[in-house]
N, CA and C atoms as a LAMMPS dump frame, in Angstrom:
ITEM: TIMESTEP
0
ITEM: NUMBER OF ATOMS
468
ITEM: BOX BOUNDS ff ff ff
-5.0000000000000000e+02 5.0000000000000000e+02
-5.0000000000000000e+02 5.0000000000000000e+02
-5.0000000000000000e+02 5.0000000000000000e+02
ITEM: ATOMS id mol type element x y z
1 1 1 N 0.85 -1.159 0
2 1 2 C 0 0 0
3 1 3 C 0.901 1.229 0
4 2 1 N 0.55 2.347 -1.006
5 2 2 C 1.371 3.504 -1.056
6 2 3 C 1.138 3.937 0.73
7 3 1 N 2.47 5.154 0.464
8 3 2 C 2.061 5.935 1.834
9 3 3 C 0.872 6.738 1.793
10 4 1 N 0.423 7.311 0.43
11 4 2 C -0.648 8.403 -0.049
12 4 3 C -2.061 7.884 0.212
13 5 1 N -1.962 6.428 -0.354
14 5 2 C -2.995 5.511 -0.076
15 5 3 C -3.566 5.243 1.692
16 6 1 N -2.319 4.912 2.235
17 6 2 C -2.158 4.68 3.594
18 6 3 C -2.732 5.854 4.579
19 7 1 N -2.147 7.095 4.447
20 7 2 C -2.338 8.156 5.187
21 7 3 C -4.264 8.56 4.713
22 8 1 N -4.692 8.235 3.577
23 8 2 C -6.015 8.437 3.225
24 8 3 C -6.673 7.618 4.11
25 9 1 N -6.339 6.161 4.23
26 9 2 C -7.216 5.535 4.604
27 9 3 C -7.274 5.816 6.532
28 10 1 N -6.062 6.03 6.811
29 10 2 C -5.981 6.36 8.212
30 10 3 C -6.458 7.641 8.606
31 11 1 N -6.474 8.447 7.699
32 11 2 C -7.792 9.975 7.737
33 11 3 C -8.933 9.471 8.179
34 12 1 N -9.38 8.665 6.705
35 12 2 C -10.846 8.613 6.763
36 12 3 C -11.394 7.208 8.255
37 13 1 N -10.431 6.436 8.664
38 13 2 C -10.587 6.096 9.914
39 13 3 C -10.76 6.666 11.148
40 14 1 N -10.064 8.025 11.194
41 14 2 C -9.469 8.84 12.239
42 14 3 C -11.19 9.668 11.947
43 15 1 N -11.903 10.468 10.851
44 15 2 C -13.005 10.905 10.773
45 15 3 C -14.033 10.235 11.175
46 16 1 N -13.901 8.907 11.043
47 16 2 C -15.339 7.928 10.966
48 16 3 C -15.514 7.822 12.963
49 17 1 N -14.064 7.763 13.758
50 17 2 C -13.961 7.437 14.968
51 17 3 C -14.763 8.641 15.677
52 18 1 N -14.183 10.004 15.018
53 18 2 C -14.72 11.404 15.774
54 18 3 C -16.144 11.816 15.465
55 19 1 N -16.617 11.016 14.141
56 19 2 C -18.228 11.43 13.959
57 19 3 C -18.834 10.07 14.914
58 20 1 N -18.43 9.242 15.062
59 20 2 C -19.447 8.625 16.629
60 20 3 C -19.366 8.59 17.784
61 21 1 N -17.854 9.529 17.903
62 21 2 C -18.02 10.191 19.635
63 21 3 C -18.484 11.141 19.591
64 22 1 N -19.034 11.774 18.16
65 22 2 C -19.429 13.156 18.657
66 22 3 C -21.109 13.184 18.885
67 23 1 N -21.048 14.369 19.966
68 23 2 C -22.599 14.017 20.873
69 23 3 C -23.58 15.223 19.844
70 24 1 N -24.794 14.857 20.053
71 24 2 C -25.463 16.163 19.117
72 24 3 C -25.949 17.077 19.873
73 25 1 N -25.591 18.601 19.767
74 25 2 C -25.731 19.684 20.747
75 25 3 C -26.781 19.451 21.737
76 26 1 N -28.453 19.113 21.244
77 26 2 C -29.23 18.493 22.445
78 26 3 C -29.057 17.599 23.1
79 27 1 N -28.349 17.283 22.614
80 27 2 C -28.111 15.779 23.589
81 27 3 C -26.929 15.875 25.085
82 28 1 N -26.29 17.166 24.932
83 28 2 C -25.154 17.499 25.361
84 28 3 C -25.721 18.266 26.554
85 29 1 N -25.254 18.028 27.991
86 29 2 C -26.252 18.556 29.182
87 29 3 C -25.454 19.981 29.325
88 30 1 N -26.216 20.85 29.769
89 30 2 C -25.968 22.533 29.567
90 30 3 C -25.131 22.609 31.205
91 31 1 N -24.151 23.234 30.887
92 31 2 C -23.051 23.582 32.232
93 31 3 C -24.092 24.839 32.848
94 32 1 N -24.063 24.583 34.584
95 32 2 C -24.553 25.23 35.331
96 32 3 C -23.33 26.04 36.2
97 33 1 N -23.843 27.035 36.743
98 33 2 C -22.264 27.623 37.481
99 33 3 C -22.629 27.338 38.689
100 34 1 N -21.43 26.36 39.748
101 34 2 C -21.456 26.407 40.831
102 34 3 C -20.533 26.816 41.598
103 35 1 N -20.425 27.254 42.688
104 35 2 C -19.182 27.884 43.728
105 35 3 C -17.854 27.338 43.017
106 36 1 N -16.828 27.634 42.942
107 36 2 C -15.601 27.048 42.702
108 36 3 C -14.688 26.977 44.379
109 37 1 N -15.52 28.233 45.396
110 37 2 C -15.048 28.071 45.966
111 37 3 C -16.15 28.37 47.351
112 38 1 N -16.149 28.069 48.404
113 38 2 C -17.422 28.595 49.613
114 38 3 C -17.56 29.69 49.706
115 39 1 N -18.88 29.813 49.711
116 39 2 C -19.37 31.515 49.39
117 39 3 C -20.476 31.873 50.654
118 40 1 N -20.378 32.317 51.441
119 40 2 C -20.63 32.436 52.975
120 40 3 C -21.901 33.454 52.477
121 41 1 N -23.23 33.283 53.65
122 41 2 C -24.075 34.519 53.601
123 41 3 C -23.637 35.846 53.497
124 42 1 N -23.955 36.92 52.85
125 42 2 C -24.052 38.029 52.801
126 42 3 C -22.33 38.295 52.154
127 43 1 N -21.762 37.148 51.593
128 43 2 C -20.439 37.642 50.279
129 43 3 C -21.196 38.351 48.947
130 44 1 N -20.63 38.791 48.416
131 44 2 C -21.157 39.044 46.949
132 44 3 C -20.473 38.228 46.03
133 45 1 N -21.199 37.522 45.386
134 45 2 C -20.84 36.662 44.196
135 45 3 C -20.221 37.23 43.059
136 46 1 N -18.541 37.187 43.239
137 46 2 C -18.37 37.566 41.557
138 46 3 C -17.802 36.458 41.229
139 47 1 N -17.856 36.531 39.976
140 47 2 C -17.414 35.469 38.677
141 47 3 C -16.174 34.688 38.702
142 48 1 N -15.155 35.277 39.226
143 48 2 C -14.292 34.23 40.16
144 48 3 C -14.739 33.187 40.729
145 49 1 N -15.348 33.403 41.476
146 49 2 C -16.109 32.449 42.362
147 49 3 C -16.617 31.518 41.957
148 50 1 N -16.943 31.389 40.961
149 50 2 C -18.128 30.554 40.325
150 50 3 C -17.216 29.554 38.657
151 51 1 N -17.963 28.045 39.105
152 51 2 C -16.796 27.21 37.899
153 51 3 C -18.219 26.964 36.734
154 52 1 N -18.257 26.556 35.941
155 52 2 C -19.285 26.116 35.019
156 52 3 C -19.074 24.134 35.066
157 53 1 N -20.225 23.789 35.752
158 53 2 C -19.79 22.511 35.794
159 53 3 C -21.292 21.592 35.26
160 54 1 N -20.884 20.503 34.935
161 54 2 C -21.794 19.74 33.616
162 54 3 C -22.658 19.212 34.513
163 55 1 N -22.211 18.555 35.563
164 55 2 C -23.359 17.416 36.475
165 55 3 C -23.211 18.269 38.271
166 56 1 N -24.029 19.164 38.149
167 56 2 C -23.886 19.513 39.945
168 56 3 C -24.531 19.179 40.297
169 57 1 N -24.122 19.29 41.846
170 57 2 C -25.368 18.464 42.843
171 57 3 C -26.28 19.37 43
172 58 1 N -27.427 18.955 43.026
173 58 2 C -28.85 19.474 43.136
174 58 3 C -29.512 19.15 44.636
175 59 1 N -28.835 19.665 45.461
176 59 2 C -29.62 19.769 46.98
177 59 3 C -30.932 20.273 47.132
178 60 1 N -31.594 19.664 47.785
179 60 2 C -32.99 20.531 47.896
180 60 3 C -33.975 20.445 46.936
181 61 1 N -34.459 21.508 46.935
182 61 2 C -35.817 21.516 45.781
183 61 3 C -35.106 23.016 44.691
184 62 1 N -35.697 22.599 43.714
185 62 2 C -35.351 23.677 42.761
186 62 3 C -36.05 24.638 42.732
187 63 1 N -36.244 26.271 41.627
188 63 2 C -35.492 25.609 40.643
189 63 3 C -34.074 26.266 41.122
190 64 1 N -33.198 25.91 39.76
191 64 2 C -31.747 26.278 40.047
192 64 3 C -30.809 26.956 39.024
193 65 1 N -30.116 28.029 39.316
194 65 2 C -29.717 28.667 38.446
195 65 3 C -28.704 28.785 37.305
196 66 1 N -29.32 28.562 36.276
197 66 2 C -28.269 27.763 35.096
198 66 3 C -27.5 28.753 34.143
199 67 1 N -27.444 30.33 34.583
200 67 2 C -26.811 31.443 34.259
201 67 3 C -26.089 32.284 35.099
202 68 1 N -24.949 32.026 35.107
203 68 2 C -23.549 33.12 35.785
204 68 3 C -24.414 34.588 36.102
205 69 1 N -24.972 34.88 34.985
206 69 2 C -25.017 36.471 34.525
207 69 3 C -26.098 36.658 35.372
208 70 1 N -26.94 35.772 36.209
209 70 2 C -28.205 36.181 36.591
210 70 3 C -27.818 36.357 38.472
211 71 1 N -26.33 35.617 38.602
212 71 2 C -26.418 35.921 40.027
213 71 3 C -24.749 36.499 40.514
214 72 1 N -23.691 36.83 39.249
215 72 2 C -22.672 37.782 39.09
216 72 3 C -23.269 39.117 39.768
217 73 1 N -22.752 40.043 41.281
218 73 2 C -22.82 40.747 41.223
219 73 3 C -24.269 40.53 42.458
220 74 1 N -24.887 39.787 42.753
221 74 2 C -25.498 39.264 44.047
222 74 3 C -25.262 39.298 45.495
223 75 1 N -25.742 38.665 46.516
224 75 2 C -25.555 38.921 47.923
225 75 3 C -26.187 36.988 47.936
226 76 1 N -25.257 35.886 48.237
227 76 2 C -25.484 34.571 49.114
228 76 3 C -26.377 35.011 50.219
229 77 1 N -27.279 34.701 50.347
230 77 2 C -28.363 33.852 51.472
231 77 3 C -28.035 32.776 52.01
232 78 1 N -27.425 31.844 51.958
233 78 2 C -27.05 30.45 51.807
234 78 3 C -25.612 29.982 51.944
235 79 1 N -25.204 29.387 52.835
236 79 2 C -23.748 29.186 52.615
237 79 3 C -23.974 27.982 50.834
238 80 1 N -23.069 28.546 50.379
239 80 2 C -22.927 28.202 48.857
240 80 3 C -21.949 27.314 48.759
241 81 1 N -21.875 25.797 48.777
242 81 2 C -20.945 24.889 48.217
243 81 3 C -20.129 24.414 46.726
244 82 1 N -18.804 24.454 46.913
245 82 2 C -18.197 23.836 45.265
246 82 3 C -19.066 22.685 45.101
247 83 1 N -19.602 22.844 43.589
248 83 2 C -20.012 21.481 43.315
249 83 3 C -21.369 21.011 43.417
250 84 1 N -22.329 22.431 43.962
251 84 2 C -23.083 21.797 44.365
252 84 3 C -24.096 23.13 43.598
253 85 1 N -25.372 22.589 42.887
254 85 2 C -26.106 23.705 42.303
255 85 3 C -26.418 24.612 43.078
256 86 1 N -26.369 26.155 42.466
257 86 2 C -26.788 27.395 43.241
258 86 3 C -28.969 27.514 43.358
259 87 1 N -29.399 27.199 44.306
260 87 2 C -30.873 27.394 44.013
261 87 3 C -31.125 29.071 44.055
262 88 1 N -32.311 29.369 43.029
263 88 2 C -32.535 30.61 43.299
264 88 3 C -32.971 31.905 44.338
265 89 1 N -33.388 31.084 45.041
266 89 2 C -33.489 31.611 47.009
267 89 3 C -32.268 31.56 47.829
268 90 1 N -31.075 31.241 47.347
269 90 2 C -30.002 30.796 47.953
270 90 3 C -29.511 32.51 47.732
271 91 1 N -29.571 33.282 46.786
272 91 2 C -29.18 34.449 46.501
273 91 3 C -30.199 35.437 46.452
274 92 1 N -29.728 36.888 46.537
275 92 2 C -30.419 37.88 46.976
276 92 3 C -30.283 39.659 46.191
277 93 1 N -30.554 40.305 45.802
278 93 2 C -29.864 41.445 45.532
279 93 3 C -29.311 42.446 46.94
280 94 1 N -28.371 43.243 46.362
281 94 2 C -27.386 43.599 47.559
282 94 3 C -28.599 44.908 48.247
283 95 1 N -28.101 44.622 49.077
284 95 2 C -29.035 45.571 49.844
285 95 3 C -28.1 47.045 49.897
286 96 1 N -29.045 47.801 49.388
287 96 2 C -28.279 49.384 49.384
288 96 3 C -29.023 50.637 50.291
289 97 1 N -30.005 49.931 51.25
290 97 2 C -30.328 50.819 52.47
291 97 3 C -30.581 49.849 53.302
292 98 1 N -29.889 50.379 54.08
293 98 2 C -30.103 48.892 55.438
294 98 3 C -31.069 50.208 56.595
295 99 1 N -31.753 49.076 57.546
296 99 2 C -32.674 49.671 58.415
297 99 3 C -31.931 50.603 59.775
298 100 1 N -31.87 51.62 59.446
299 100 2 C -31.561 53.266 60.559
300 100 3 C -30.599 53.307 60.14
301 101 1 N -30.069 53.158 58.807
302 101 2 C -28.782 54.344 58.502
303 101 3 C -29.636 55.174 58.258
304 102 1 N -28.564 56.716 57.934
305 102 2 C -29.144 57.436 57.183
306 102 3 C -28.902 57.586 55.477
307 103 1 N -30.061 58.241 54.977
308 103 2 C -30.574 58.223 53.707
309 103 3 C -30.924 59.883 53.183
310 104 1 N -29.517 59.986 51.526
311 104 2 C -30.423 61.121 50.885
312 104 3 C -31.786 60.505 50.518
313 105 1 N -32.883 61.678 50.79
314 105 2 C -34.293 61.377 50.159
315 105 3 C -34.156 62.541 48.843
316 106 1 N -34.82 62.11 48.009
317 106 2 C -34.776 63.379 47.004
318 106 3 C -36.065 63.278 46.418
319 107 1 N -36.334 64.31 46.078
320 107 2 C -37.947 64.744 45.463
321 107 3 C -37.758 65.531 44.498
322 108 1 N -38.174 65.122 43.47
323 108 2 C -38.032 66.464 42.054
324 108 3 C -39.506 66.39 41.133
325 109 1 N -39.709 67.273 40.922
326 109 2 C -41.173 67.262 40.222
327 109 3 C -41.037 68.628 39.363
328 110 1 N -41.048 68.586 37.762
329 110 2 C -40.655 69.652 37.253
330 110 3 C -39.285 69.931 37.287
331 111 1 N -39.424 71.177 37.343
332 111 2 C -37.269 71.821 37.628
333 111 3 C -37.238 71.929 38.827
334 112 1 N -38.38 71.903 40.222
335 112 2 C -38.214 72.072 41.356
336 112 3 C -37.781 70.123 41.946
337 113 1 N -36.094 70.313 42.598
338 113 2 C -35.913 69.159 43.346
339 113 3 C -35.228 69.505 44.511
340 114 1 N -36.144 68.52 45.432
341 114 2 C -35.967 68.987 46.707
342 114 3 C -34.901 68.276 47.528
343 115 1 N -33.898 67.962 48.064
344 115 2 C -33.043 66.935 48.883
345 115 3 C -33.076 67.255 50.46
346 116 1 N -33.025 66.199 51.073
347 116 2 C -32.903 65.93 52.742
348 116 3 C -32.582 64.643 53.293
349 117 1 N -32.396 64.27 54.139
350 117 2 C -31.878 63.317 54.751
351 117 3 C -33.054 62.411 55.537
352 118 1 N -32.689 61.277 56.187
353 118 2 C -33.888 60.637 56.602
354 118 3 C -33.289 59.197 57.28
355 119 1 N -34.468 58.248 58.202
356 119 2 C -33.547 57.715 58.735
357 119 3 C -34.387 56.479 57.734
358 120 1 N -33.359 55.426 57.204
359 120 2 C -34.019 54.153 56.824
360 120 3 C -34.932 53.64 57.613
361 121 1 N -36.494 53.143 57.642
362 121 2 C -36.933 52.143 58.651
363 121 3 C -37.053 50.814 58.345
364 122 1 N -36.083 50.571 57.029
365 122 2 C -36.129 48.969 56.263
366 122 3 C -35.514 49.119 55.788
367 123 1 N -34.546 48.083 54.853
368 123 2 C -33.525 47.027 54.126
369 123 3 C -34.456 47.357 52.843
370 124 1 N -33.219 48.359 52.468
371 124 2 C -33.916 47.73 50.394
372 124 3 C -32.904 47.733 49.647
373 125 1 N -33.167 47.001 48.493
374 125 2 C -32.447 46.995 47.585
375 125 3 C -33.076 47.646 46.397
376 126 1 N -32.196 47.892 44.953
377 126 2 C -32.756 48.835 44.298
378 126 3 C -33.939 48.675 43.219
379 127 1 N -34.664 49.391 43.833
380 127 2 C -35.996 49.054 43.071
381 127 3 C -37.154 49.03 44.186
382 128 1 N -36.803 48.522 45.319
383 128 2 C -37.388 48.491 46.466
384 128 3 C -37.929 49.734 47.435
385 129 1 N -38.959 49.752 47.427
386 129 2 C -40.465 50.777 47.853
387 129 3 C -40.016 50.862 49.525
388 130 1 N -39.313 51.691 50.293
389 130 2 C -38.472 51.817 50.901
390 130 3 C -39.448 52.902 52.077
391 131 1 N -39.524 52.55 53.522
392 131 2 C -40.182 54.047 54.234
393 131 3 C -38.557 54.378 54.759
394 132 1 N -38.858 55.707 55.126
395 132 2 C -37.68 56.846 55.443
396 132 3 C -38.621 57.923 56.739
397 133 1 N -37.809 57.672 57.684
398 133 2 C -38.535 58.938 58.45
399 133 3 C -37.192 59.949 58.238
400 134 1 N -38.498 61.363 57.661
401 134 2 C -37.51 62.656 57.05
402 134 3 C -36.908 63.088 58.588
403 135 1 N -35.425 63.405 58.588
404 135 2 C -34.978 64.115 59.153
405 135 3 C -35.211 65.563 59.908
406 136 1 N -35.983 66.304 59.103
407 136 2 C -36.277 67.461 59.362
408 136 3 C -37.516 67.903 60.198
409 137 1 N -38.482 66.612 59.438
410 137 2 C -39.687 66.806 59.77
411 137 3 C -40.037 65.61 60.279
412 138 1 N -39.817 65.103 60.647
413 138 2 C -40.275 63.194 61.419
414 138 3 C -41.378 62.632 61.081
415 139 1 N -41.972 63.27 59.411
416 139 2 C -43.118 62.524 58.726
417 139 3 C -41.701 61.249 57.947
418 140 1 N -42.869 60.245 58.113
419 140 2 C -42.124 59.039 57.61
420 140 3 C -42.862 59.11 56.148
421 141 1 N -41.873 58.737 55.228
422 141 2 C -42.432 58.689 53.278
423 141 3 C -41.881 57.407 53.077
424 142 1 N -42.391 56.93 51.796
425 142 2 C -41.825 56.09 51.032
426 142 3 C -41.303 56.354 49.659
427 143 1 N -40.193 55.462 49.627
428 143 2 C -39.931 55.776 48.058
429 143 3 C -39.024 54.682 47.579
430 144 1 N -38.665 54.992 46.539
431 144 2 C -37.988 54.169 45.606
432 144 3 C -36.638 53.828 46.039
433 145 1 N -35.667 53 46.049
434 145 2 C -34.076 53.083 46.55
435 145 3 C -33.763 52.68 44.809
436 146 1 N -32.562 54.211 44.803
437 146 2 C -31.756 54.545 43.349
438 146 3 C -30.464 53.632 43.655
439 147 1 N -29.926 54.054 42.253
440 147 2 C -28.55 52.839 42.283
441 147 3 C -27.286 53.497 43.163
442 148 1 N -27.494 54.543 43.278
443 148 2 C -26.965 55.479 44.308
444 148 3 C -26.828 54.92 45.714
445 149 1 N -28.093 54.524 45.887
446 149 2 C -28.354 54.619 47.9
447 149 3 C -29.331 55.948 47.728
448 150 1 N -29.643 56.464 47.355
449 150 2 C -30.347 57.345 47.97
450 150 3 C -31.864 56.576 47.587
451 151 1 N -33.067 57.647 48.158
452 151 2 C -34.152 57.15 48.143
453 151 3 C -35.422 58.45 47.067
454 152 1 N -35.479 58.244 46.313
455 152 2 C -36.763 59.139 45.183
456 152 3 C -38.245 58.66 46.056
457 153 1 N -38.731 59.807 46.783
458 153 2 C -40.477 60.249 46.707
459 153 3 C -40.483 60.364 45.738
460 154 1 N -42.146 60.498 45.771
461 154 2 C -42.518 60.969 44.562
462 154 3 C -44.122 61.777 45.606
463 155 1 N -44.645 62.827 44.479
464 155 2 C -45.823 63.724 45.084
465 155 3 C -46.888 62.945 45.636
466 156 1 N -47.79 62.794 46.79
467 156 2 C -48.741 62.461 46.747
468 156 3 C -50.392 62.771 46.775
């Protein structure tokens, strides 16, 4: 057998071996991100932290979170194990007014905006409908918590 001959036929052997190990994309189980390393209550989860792994353990009841991007940048609830799936109650958004710090409040309506201070009377995070007793005046409001920390009234 030539070498030309030879090296063909050991190609098309070497092709025939890799098209029946190869798996078909559905068939192929989707990598979940779990701790790479212990992630204690109230750490913030960054992407370090976290390995992409094919078969994690699934403790508990689900469901469980099969995207980096959805809990990169989070607050653990949960002491968080390598290896072991992240459930979605296990994590939290970071809390950016905790209960009796103090808080800018700001109010703007039109070109008139008003600012003052206030004491938190709850834990929010942003997006979170937040009461504030005003500093000045010891009427308690609610409002919005900005990406800031501060807190937006609005008129009522």
């Amino acid at each position: 057998m030539s070498s030309t001959r030879a090296r063909s036929v050991l190609n098309a052997a070497i092709a025939a071996i890799a098209a029946s190990c190869a798996v078909p994309a559905a068939a192929q189980e989707a990598l979940a991100p779990t701790p790479r390393v212990v992630i204690y209550p109230g750490d913030v989860i960054r992407d370090d932290m976290l390995a992409d792994v094919a078969e994690a353990a699934r403790d508990g009841s689900g469901p469980f979170v099969e995207q980096r991007t959805l809990i990169v940048g989070k607050v653990a609830r949960l002491t968080l194990l390598p290896g072991h799936a992240i459930p979605f109650y296990g994590v939290s958004n970071r809390k950016l007014v905790a209960n009796g710090t103090e808080v800018k409040l700001i109010y703007s309506e039109g070109g008139l905006v008003i600012m003052t201070t206030g004491a938190a009377l709850q834990d929010g995070s942003i997006g979170d409908i937040v009461r504030v007793r005003n500093s000045d005046s010891g009427v308690t409001v609610s409002g919005a918590v900005q990406p800031d920390g501060s807190v937006r009234v609005s008129g009522g």
